[in-house]
Phi, psi and omega in degrees: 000138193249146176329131171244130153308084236282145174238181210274311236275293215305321179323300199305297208315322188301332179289337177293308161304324170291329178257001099347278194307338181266356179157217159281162162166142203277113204268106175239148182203137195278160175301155173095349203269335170097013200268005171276296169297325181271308203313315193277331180302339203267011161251014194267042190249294201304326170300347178058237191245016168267173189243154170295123154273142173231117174265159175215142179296327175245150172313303198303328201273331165310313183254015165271321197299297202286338174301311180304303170322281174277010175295293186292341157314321203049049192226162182240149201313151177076012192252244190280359180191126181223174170183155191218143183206141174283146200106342201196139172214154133243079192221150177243119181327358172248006199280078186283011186202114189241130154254137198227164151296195177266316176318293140006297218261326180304305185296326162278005168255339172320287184285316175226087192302044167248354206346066174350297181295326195252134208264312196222126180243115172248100184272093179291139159072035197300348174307315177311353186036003175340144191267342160275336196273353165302304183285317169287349187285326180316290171322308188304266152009299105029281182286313183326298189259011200252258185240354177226099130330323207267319199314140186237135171251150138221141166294077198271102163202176171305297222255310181359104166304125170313305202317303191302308202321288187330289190308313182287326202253025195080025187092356175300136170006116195238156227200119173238111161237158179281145176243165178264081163296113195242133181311128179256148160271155174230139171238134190231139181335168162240352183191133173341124174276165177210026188262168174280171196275337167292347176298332194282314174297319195294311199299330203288307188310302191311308239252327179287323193289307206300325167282316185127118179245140186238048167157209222268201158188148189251143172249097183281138183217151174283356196182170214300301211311312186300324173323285161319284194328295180301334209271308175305314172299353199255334196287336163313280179270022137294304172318272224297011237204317198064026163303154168260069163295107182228134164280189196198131174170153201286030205253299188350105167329166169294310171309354201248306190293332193280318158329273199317324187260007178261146194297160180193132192295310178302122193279115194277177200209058192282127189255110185239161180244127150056324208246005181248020202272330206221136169108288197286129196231139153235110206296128191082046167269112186227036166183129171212112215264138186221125161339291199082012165239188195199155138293115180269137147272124176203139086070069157313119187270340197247338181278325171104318189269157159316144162192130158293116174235123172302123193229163161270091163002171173245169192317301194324301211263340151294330177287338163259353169279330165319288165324340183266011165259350140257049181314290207247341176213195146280127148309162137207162219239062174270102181269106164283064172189169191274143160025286256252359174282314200281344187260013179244020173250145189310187181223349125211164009117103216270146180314155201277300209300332180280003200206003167254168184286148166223033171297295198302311132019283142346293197268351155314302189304308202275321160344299179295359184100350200259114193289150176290299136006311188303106153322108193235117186273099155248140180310315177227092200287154197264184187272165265247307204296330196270354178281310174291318172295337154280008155257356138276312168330312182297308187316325216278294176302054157079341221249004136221156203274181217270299190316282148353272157111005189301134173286138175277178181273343163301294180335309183291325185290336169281348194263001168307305214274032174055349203246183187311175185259021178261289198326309165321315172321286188314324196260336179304304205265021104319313182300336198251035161263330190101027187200047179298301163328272169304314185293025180238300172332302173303294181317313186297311184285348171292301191287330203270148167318165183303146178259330174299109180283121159094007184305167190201182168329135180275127165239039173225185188235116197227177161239038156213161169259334182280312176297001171270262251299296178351288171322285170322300237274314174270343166258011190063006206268138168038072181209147142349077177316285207293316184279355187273348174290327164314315169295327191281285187295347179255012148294313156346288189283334175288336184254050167270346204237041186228169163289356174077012174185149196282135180271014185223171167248352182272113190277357164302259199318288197310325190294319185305323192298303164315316190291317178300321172284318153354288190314322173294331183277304185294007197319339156304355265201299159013064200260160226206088186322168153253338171182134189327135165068350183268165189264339226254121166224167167256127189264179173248159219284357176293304189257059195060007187062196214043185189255168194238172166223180203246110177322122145347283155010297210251149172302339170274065196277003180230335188298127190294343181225116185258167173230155182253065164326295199236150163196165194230148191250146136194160178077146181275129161062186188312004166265004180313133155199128198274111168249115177272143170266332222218091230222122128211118196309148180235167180260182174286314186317323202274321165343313199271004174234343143257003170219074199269310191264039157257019168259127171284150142231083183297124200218086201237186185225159205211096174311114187282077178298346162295297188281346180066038187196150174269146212241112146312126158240157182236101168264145161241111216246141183253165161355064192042021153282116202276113177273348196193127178217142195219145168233175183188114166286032177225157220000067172293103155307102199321316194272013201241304214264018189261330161312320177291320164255031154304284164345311180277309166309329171292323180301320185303314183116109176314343170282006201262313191250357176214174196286131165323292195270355158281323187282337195280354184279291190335291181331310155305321182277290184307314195290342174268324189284335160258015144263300179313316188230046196293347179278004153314338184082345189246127176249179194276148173264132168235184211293319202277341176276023160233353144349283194317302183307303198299320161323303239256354194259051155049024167266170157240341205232174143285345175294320167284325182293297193294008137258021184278351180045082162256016185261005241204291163317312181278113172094027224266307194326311200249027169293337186262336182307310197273354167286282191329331163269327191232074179296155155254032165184164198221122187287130170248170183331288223270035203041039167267137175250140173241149170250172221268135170285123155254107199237111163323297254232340153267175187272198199258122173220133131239194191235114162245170165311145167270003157293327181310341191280320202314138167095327200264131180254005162218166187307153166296114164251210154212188193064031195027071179095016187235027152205133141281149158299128163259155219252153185246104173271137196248188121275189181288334173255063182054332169307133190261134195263013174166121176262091186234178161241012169234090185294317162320298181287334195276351144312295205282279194327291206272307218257014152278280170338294179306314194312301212289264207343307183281346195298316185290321187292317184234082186295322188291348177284142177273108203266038211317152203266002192222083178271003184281301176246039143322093176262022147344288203292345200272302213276350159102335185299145163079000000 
């Protein structure tokens, strides 16, 4: 049993009971204060004959916490403290005080929202904000207000604003402890490096010794691969020095991470990722150099799956990776990157719930009972768009019903298995293939990072890439020691829910068997060659429609039909562009035998602008993904093809098929008789009633329409009414018809000689008789000598004066001295 040290926590504690027992409540303790470790023991008077469950975000920090815990107990782990994390449980039936993950305690509240056992739930490091641990307060809560009253929550974390977390649990109570904190210096680049990073690292060590470093440094890095990197750039001046360098990082066997946090006479050098940021304390740390990145999890669109990306952290988590040189002593801080870089980063760290996928999220909620329908109390609810698209996603793999929104019994079998519902997907229909065994492997290399190093162009040809990885994977050749040891243990743990072994020896059949199941996970997923052997693909409207290209990278260079595992997106709107990295062919058939009703067989007509004619297509179409497509210019239903090439013909321009200036004349004649007379009934023609006329004249091609006399169709009923209101030529004495101008912005005119007029004692009109013409009297050389709309007075008035002129200009003309009853003109003269 080991000494307990006194901590910032323990003063704090009788108040912390007090405020338990009356309910909830939310805990802010600074790093160091110890509140991981002192809090639950100190309720377990209160918890009775239940147990404290305590979630944490990470393994390490779950089985360290409970290792520290019974070490001051003086019990041995899995006995009175326990903890289960995944791959490892060390819990007893007597086990009253359990540290779990967030996944762990989200899944017991699943199978039993009432979370019978447990008296008191303690969410540690709640800041991290992690999306089970969103979904378990939610749950808690939940339970809370439901069938287990008596249940008691608290919150734990550093950095956390208090307020809301109090208010979603009822206003409870909030607890500010002090943590022990020893002043750090922090040093920061003066300027961006463009050296690698482990070169930085190196440089950064060198730079503590050189001052005097007096304990142990902890060095955050993002990941196992930058570790290994660094621990080599590192090894030089470890020797001359006798550093002990050990990583810490969630890959780790237990025994390699427990090597990093166990106390050591030798001064160390532990190189960590993230996972040393928070929970965990290592004792004599008095310096610590920080990257300032991390493997972020976010929210792949295209795998569907959690995918890591090296990102730089927010300010909160420099400030706490900064703190972990001062636990125990004054510190110091070497940050590798500037000022003006850490005060231009966000300032935490925005929730995985506003920004992951929540399909598994989702199939929790209807596991628990909770209807798509339902009102559901989330502390910070996610958005709306991302809720619904994981209810679809679920419809599409099976796991609810479409109608309903009701969990299927498939559904209950994926939500068993804890891991994503694509991943669950892959592997039940492996399994029921006869290909359980590998297919836990696959479902493991789908969720765990790439395992292959150094991938580089393929320079052979497959029809899958996961199944090379598959490949690789069993032969160890070029791969990743850490992550394939991660795919090897979390295949492990998947093939609890398989026979553990493949039912065929023909590996031709077992690939088929994987690739259909791909296919079950992935049904969104679905692309389309565009041409034999090219990399340039089409997706289906699941992985947004358009088009993709096919990454060098992947192997998969001759199949005409894909699934786009992985791709990586940038750019908007018409700059989109899709690259897939991650490929596996799929046939058309297994479409038509696992999705017979999502394929359309679409049977539409289309206008051929090469042939000038409408064209049947017949598509056999996937998720608005076309798989087959056949045409036929014959026997085209007039009416089905007469819209389409209305259409067409309108884009051509209707002058492409009838006389121009007869239709702008029809046109112009209605358009005046329906201003002018509107109780005539005849109104202006438009574009979309000459649509019609084109629709309607039983063609397919343009070559028929322009022998159709399609101006002969338009209006044919009310044709002798608008010549009558509105002619389109007007007979004068000398039996010339001239024709009539119809103009919107003027009255209706035309021009003629003024001898055409002689014998007339008034103007021609129209609208029947209720508008004159105004008339363009011309002379003989055509040029007009007079614009009137009263031919009478222009006769009495005008035309002696005009007469003399012309008469000395055209002598040969007959010039009458009375031209209202002249018949000059009648007679063929001038």
């Amino acid at each position: 049993m080991a000494s307990r040290t006194p901590l910032p926590i323990d003063p704090l504690l009788p108040e912390v009971q007090a405020a338990m027992a009356r309910g909830n409540l939310v805990l802010v303790a600074e790093p160091g204060a110890g509140k991981t470790t002192r809090v639950p023991p100190a309720l377990l008077e209160l918890a009775g004959d239940r147990r404290i469950a305590v979630l944490e975000p990470r393994r390490i920090a779950a089985r360290a916490a409970a290792r520290r815990v019974a070490d001051e107990m003086g019990t041995p782990v899995g006995g009175a403290v326990g903890y289960e994390v995944r791959f490892e449980r060390q819990v007893a039936a007597d086990s009253r005080i359990v540290y779990l993950t967030e996944g762990l305690l989200a899944s017991r509240l699943v199978g039993d929202p009432a979370l019978r056992e447990v008296s008191i739930a303690i969410l540690d490091e709640f800041h991290e904000r992690h999306l089970q641990s969103d979904l378990a307060l939610a749950l808690l809560r939940r339970a809370q207000l439901g069938p287990r009253p008596d249940l008691r929550i608290a919150v734990m974390s550093a950095t956390i604003d208090p307020a809301p977390v109090a208010a979603f649990l009822g206003d409870c109570p909030v607890i500010a402890a002090p943590g022990r904190v020893h002043p750090v210096d922090i040093e920061y680049l003066a300027q961006p490096t463009r050296d690698p990073l482990e070169k930085e690292v190196a440089r950064a060590l060198g730079r503590l010794f050189t001052s005097g470093l007096d304990g142990h440094a902890l060095v955050f890095l993002p990941g196992a691969g930058e570790i290994r990197r660094a621990m080599d750039a590192c090894a030089e001046l470890a020797g001359r020095h006798d550093l002990l360098l050990l990583p810490l990082h969630g890959a780790l066997p237990s025994a390699e991470q427990d090597r990093a946090l166990a106390p050591s006479q030798r001064r160390k050098i532990v190189f960590a990722t993230n996972v040393a940021e928070t929970s965990l304390t290592i004792d004599g740390i008095a310096a610590v150099i920080d990257s300032g990145l991390a493997r972020i999890a976010r929210h792949d669109p295209w795998s569907g799956l959690g995918a890591l990306r090296v990102e730089p952290v927010s300010r909160a988590s420099c400030t706490q990776r900064a703190g972990r040189a001062g636990r125990t002593r004054p510190g110091r801080c070497l940050r590798l990157y500037t000022r003006h870089d850490h005060d231009s980063r966000r300032e935490h760290e925005v929730p995985e719930i506003q920004r992951s996928d929540l399909a598994e999220a989702v199939l929790a909620l209807r596991a628990a009972g909770v209807a798509r329908d339902q009102p559901f109390a989330w502390f910070d609810p996610p958005p709306g768009a991302a809720l619904a698209a994981a209810d679809q996603l679920l419809v599409r793999l099976g796991a609810v019903d479409r109608t309903t929104g009701a969990l299927t019994r498939l559904g209950r079998q994926l939500e068993e298995m804890s891991i994503h519902p694509r991943q669950a997907r892959v592997l039940l229909d492996a399994e029921s293939r006869g290909a359980g065994a590998d297919g836990a492997l696959v479902a493991a290399l789908l969720g765990e990072r790439d395992i292959r190093r150094g991938r580089g162009a393929a320079a052979h040809t497959s029809a899958s890439d996961v199944l090379d990885d598959l490949d690789a994977l069993k032969s160890g050749d070029h791969v990743d020691q850490a992550a394939a040891r991660a795919v090897r243990r979390a295949a492990d743990q998947l093939a609890r829910f398989t026979s553990r072994k493949n039912l065929s020896s023909d590996l031709a059949e077992v690939d088929r068997a994987l690739s259909i199941a791909l296919l079950t996970g992935f049904p969104d997923r679905v692309a389309r060659r565009r041409r034999p052997g090219a990399p340039d693909l089409l997706l289906c409207d699941g992985a947004g429609g358009g088009a993709a290209v096919l990454h060098p990278q992947s192997a998969v260079h001759t199949a005409e039909l894909l699934l786009a595992l992985h791709a990586e997106e940038s750019g908007r709107g018409k700059d989109r562009k899709v690259v897939v990295r991650v490929a596996s062919a799929i046939d058309p058939a297994w479409l038509l035998e696992l999705y017979t009703d999502d394929i359309v067989d679409a049977d539409q007509v289309r206008f051929d602008p090469r042939l000038e004619r409408v064209e049947r297509v017949r598509r056999l179409l996937y998720d608005g993904l076309v798989l087959e497509e056949t045409t036929d210019h014959r026997g085209i239903d007039p009416a089905l093809a007469g819209p389409v090439l209305a259409a067409a013909a309108r884009a051509a321009g209707l002058a492409s098929f009838v006389d121009a200036d007869a239709l702008a004349r029809l046109r112009a004649r209605a358009d005046f008789v329906a201003r002018s007379i509107p109780s005539a009934g005849i109104t202006a023609i438009s574009d979309d009633e000459l649509d019609t006329v084109v629709a309607g004249a039983q063609c397919t091609s343009f070559a028929e329409l322009r022998a159709a006399h399609l101006l002969d169709q338009v209006r044919p009923q009310q044709r002798r009414e608008l010549d009558r209101l509105a002619p389109d030529a007007i007979a004068l004495p000398g039996r010339r018809r001239v024709p009539v101008h119809y103009e919107p912005d003027r009255p209706p005119w035309i021009e003629s000689r003024l001898q055409d007029f002689f014998g007339l004692t008034a103007g021609p009109t129209v609208a029947g008789g209720a508008v004159p013409l105004v008339l363009h009297l011309l002379a003989p050389n055509q040029r007009a000598v007079q614009v009137t709309s009263d031919l009478a007075r222009f006769w009495q008035v005008h035309y002696p004066d005009i007469r003399r002129e012309l008469a000395r200009r055209y002598p040969r003309h007959a010039w009458p001295d009375d031209p209202a009853t002249s018949t000059a003109a009648r007679k063929g003269r001038g």
